[in-house]
C-alpha positions in Angstrom: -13.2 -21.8 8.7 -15.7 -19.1 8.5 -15.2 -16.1 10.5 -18.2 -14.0 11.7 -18.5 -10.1 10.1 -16.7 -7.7 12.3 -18.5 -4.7 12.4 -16.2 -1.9 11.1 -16.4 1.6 13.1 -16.0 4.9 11.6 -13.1 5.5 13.1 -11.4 2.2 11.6 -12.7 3.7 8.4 -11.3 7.1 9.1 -8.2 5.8 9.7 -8.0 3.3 6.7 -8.9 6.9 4.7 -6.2 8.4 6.1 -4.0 5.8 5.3 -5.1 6.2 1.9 -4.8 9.7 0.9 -1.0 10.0 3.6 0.4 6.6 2.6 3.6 8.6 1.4 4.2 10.1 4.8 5.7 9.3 7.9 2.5 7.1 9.7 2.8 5.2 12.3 1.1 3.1 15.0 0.7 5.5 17.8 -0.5 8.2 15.9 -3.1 6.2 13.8 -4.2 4.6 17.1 -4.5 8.3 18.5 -6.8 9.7 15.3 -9.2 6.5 16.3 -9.0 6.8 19.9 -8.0 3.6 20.7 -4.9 2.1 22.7 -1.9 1.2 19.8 -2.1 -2.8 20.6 -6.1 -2.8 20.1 -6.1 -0.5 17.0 -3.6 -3.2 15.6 -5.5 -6.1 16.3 -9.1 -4.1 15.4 -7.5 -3.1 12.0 -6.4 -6.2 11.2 -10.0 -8.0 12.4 -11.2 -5.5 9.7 -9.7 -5.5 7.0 -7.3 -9.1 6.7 -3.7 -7.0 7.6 -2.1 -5.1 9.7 -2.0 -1.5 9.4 1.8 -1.8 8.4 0.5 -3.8 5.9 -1.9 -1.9 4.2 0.3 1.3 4.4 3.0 -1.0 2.4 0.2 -2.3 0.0 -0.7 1.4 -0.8 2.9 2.2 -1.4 3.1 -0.6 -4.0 0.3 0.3 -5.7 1.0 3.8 -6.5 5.0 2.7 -7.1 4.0 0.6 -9.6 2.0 2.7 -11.1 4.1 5.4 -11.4 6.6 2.4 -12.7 4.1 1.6 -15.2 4.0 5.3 -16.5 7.7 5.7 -16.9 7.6 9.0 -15.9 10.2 9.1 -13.3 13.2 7.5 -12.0 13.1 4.4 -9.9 14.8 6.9 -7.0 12.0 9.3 -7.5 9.3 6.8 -7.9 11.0 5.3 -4.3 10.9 9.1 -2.6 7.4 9.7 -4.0 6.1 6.8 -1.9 7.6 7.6 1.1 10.6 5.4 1.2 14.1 7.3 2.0 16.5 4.8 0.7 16.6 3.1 -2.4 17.6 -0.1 -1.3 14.5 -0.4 1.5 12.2 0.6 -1.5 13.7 -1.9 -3.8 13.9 -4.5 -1.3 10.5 -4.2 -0.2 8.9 -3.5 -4.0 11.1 -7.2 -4.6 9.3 -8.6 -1.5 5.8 -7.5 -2.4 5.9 -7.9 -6.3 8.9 -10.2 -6.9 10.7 -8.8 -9.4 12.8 -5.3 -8.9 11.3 -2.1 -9.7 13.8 -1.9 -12.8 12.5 -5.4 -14.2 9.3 -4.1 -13.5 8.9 -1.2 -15.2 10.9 -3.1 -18.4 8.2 -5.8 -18.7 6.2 -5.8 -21.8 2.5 -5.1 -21.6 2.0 -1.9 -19.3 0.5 -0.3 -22.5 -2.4 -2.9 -22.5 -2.9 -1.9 -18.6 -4.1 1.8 -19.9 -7.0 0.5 -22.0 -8.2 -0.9 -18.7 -10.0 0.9 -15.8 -8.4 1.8 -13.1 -10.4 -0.1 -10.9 -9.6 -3.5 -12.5 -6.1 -2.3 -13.2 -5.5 -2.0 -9.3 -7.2 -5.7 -8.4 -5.1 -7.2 -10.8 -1.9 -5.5 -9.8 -2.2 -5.2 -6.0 0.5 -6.2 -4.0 0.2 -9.8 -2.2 2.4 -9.5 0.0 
């Protein structure tokens, strides 16, 4: 079924930006709503019209990404990896990282074929490795 365009507002765009650049903090509904000067239930259900998920959603996407980048580096722990996307426990990260890329962040980051990843650009390199979930 084929579902007409929804126009996207700038403030739906604002916020996605926002979303973006503060997926690490502490965002939620109410004050995303507030920044596009909408009611919480109808910025949830415009967001989603938009862009195919909820803003939960997307915040989680953005998290993944960046974690499993960050995985992909080696760089840091799996603890600082969690705290550096905005998770406060270990366990919630890893569940949720398990949940979006179904495999642990440990498994992940020992998998073969990272190095091949960094001959890629990054734009291809984060279609190919976002999140489904």
């Amino acid at each position: 079924m084929h579902r007409p365009a929804i126009p996207l507002s700038r403030h739906l765009l604002r916020v996605r930006d926002l979303i973006d650049r503060a997926y690490a903090e502490q965002l939620d509904i109410a004050a995303l709503a507030r920044s596009a000067a909408v009611s919480p239930a109808y910025f949830s259900r415009s967001f989603k019209a938009a862009f195919g998920e909820t803003p939960h959603q997307y915040v989680m996407s953005r998290r993944m990404e960046r974690a499993k980048a960050l995985l992909r580096a080696g760089e840091l722990s799996v603890t600082d990896v969690c705290m550096a996307v905005g998770f406060s426990s270990l366990g919630s990260f890893s569940t949720q990282f398990r949940r979006f890329v179904g495999e642990s962040p440990s498994t992940y980051r020992a998998r073969d074929g990272h190095a091949d990843l960094a001959l890629l650009p990054g734009c291809y390199v984060r279609r190919w490795t976002r999140p489904l979930g």
